[in-house]
C-alpha positions as CSV (number, residue, x, y, z in Angstrom):
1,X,-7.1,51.4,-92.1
2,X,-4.2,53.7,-91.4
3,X,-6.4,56.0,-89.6
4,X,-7.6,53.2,-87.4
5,X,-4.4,51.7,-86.1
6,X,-2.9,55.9,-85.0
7,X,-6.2,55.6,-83.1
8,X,-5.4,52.4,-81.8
9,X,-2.0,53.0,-81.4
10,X,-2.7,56.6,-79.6
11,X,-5.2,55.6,-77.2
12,X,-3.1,52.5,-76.4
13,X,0.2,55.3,-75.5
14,X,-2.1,56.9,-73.4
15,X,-4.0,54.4,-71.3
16,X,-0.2,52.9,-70.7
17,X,1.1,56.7,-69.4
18,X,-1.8,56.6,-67.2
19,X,-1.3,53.0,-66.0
20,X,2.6,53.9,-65.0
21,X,1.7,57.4,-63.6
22,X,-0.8,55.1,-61.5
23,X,1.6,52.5,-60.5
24,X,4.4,55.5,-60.0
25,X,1.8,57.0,-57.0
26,X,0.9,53.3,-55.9
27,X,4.0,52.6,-55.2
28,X,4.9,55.7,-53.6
29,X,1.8,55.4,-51.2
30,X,1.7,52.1,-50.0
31,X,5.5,51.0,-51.0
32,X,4.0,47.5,-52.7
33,X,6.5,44.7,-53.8
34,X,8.2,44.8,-57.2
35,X,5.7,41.7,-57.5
36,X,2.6,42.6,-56.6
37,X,3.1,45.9,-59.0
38,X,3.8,43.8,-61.4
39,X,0.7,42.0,-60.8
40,X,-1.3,45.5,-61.3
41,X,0.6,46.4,-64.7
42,X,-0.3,43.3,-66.2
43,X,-3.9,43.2,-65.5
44,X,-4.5,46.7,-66.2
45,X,-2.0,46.6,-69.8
46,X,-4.1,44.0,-70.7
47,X,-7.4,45.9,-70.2
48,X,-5.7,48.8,-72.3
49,X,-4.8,46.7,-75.5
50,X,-8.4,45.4,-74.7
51,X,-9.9,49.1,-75.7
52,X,-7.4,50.3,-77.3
53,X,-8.1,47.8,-80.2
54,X,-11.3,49.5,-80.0
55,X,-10.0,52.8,-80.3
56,X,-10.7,53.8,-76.6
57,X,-8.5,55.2,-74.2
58,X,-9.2,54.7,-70.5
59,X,-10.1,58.1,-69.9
60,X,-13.2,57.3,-72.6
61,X,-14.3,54.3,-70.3
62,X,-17.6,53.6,-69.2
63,X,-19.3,50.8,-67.4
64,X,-20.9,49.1,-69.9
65,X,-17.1,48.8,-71.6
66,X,-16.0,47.6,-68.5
67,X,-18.8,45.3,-68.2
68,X,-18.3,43.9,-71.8
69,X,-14.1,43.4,-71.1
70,X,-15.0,41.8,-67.8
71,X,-17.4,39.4,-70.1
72,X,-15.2,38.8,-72.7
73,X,-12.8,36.1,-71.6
74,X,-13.2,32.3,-69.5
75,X,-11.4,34.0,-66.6
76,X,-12.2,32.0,-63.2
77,X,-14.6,33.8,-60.6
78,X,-11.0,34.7,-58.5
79,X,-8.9,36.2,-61.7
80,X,-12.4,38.2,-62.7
81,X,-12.1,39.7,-59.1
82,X,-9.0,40.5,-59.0
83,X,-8.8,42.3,-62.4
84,X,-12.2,44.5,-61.4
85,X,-10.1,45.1,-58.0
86,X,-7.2,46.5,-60.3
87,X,-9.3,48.6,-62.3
88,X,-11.4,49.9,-59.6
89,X,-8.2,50.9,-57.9
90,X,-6.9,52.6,-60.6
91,X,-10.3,54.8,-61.5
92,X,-10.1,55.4,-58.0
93,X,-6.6,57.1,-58.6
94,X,-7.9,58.7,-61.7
95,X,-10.8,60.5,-60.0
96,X,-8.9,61.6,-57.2
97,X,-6.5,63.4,-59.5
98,X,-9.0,65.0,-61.6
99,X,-8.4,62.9,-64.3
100,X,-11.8,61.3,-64.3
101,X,-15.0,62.3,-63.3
102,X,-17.0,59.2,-62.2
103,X,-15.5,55.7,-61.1
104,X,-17.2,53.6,-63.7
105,X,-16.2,50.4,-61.9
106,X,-18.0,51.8,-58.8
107,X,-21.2,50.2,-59.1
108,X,-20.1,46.9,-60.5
109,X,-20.4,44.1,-58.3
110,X,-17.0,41.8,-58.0
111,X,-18.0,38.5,-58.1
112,X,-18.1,36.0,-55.0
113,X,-14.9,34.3,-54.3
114,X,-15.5,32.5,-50.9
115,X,-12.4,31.9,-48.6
116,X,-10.3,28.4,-49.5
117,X,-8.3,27.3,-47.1
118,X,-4.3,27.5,-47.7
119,X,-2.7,24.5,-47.8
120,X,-0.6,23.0,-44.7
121,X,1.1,20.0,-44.0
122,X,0.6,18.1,-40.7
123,X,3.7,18.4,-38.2
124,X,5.0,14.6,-39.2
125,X,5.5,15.6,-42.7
126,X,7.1,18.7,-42.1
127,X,9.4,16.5,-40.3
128,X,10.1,14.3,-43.3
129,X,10.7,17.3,-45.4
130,X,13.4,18.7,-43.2
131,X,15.3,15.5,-43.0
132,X,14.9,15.0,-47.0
133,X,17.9,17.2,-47.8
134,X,21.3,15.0,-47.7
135,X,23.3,17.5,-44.9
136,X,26.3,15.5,-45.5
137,X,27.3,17.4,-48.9
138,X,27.4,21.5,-49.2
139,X,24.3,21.8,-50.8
140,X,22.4,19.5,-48.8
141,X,23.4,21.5,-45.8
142,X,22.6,24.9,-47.5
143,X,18.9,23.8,-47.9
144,X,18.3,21.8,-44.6
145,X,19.5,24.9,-43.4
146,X,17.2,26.8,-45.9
147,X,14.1,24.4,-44.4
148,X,14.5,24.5,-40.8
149,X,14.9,28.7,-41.1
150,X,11.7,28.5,-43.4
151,X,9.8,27.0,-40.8
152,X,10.8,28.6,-37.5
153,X,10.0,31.7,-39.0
154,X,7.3,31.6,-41.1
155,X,9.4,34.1,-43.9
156,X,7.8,34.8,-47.4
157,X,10.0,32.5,-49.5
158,X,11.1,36.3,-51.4
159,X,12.4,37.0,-48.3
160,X,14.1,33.8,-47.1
161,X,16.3,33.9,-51.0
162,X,17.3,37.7,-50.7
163,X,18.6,37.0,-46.5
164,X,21.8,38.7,-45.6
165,X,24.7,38.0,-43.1
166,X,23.7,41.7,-41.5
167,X,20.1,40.4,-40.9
168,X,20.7,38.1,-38.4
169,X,21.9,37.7,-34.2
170,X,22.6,33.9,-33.7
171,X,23.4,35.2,-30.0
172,X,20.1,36.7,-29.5
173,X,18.9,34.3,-32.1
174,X,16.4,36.6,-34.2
175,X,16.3,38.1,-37.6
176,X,15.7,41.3,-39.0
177,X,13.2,41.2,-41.8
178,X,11.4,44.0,-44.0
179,X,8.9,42.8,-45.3
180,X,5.9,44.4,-47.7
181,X,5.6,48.1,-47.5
182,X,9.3,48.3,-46.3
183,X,7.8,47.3,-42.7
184,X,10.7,45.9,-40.6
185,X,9.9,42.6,-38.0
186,X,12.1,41.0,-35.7
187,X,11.5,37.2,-35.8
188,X,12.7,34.7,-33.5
189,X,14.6,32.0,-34.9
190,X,13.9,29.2,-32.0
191,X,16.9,27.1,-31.2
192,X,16.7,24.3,-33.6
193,X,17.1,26.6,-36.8
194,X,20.1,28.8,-34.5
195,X,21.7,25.6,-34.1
196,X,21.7,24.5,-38.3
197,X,22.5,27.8,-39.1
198,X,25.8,27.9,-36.8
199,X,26.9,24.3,-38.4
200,X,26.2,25.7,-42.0
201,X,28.1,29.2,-41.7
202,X,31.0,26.8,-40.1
203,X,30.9,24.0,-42.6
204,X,30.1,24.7,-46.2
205,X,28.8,28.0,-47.0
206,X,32.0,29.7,-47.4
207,X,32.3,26.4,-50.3
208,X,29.3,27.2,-52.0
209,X,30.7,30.3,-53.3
210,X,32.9,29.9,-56.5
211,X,34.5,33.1,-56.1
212,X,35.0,36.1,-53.2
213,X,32.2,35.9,-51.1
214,X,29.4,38.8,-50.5
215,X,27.3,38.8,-47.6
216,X,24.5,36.4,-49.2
217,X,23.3,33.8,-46.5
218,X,22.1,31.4,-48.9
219,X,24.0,31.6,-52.1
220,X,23.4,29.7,-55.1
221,X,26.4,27.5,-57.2
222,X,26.8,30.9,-59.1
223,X,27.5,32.6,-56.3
224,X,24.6,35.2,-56.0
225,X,21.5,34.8,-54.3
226,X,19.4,32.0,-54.6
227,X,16.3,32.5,-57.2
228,X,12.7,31.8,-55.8
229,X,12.4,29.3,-58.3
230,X,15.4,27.6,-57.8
231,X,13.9,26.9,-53.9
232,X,10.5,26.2,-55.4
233,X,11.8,23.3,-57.5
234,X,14.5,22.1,-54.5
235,X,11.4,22.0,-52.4
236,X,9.6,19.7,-54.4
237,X,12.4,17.5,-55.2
238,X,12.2,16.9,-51.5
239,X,8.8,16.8,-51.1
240,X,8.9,13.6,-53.2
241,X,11.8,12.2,-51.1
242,X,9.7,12.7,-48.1
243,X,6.9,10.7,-49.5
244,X,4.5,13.9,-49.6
245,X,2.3,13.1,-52.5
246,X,1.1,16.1,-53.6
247,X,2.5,19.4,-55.1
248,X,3.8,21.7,-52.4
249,X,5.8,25.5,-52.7
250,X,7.7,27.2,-49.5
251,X,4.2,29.3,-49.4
252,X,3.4,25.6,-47.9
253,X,5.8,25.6,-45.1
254,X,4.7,29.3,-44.2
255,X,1.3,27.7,-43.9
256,X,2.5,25.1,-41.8
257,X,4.3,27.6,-39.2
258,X,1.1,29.8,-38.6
259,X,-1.0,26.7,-38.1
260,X,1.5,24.7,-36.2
261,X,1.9,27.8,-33.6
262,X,-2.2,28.2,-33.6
263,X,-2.5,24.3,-32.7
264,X,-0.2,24.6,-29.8
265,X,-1.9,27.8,-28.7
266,X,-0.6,30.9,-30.2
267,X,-2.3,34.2,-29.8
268,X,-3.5,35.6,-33.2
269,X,-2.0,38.8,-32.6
270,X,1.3,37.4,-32.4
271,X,1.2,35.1,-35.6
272,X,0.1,38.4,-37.2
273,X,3.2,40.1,-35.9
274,X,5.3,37.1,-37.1
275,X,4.1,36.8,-40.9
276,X,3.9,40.0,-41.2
277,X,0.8,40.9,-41.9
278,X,-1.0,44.7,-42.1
279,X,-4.1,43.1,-41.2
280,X,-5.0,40.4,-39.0
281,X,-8.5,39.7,-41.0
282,X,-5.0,38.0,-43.7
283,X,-4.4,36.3,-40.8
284,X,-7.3,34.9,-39.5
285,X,-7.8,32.2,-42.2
286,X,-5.6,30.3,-40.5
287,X,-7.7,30.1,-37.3
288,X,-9.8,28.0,-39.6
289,X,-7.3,25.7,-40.5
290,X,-6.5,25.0,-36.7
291,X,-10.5,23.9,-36.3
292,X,-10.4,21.9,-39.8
293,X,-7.3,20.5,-38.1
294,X,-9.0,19.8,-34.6
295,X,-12.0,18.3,-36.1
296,X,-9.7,15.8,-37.8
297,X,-8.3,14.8,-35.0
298,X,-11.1,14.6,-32.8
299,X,-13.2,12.5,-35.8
300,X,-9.9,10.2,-35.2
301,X,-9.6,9.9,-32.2
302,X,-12.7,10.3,-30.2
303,X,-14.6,6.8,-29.3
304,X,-18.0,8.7,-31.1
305,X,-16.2,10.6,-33.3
């Protein structure tokens, strides 16, 4: 039994030194979020206990082992594609440093996801959620303010929480945001969110702050920037309010900004720019959501429809 569990414990140390020099080079190539490398460790720490209760290190790996982890757990068709995604990546790494000879997740086929369509909300609801918010106390203010900025720029809600007084021009009304891969985007703010933002930094932000204020545009009660769950619950506290039945995050109201612009005739290229995105394929789901959108309202409203 002894013998077993240094096996175990061995090949476990050196699958996760592998899995952190991976993430180390990942990072340092493509500059991913603290999240989405998170993302990788857990998935690929979770296929090293896998083999290393086993007594296999990654190095040892073979298809068929990869085949019978892949099988061994309920996991839905979109989590079994993204771990083989993760693991495929990483023998990737592993062969290109000379660590491993063959990819043994090469020939394995990831499983077939489709497309689903990210949920919106139609331009009368977002309407209800920004006046859900009560503007007439500090808070209230701080997260109609928090709303109508969410929406006129289409942020990640990561970014939205960590903005900074430095990040903005209210006189040329734009924000300076860097995004994923430390890429840097300048995105309009449109006159409506301009407007809340002067009457919040005027008003109340300065008495959201308990204590000597930092350059935080959006602080919480503590003082420090808000946390993305702390928006995630605020927003669906409003949500109710609003009379919008059904569970919504701020990924929602980024949603709603791509497919709002697309409706009223928004080149692709430039919704791209404005999200953020590497790729425009990321971006093209949302042309979809326009036709879902237009089909609705043509089955509506059209005498035949």
């Amino acid at each position: 039994m002894p013998e077993i569990l240094t096996a175990e414990s061995n090949s476990l140390a050196a699958s996760q030194q592998l899995i952190e020099h991976f993430l180390d080079a990942l990072w340092m190539e493509r500059g991913l979020s603290e999240n989405t490398l998170k993302a990788y460790r857990s998935d690929l720490s979770d296929f090293s206990a896998w083999l290393g209760r086993r007594g296999i290190s990654i190095l040892q790996t073979d298809t068929s082992a990869l085949l019978l982890y892949l099988s061994s757990r309920s996991w839905s068709v979109k989590t079994s594609a993204r771990r083989l995604s993760s693991l495929h990546r990483l023998f990737q790494y592993l062969v290109r440093s000379g660590q491993c000879a063959v990819d043994p997740a090469a020939d394995v086929e990831s499983p077939r996801t489709g497309r689903s369509l990210p949920k919106s909300l139609t331009e009368s609801e977002v309407e209800r959620l920004l006046a859900a918010p009560d503007f007439e106390t500090a808070l209230g203010m701080r997260d109609r303010t928090m709303l109508e900025v969410l929406y006129a720029t289409g942020l990640r809600v990561s970014e939205l929480v960590s903005l900074r007084l430095d990040q903005m021009n209210l006189r040329q009304g734009v924000i300076r945001i860097t995004g994923k891969g430390n890429k840097d985007r300048l995105v309009p703010l449109g006159e409506e969110a301009v407007d809340w933002l002067q009457k919040y930094l005027a008003s109340v932000r300065l008495e959201i702050f308990p204590r000597k204020p930092d350059a935080t545009l959006f602080p919480s009660t503590r003082g420090k920037p808000m946390t993305r769950q702390t928006f995630w619950h605020a927003i669906r506290r409003y949500a109710v309010k609003a009379g919008i039945n059904r569970g919504i995050s701020p990924h929602v109201l980024r949603h709603a900004f791509a497919t709002h612009l697309l409706n009223h005739g928004a080149d692709l290229r430039v919704v791209q720019m404005l999200l953020g995105h590497s790729d425009i394929s990321t971006t093209q789901i949302y042309t979809h959501v326009a036709r879902e959108r237009l089909k609705q309202l043509h089955a509506a409203h059209h005498p035949r429809g």
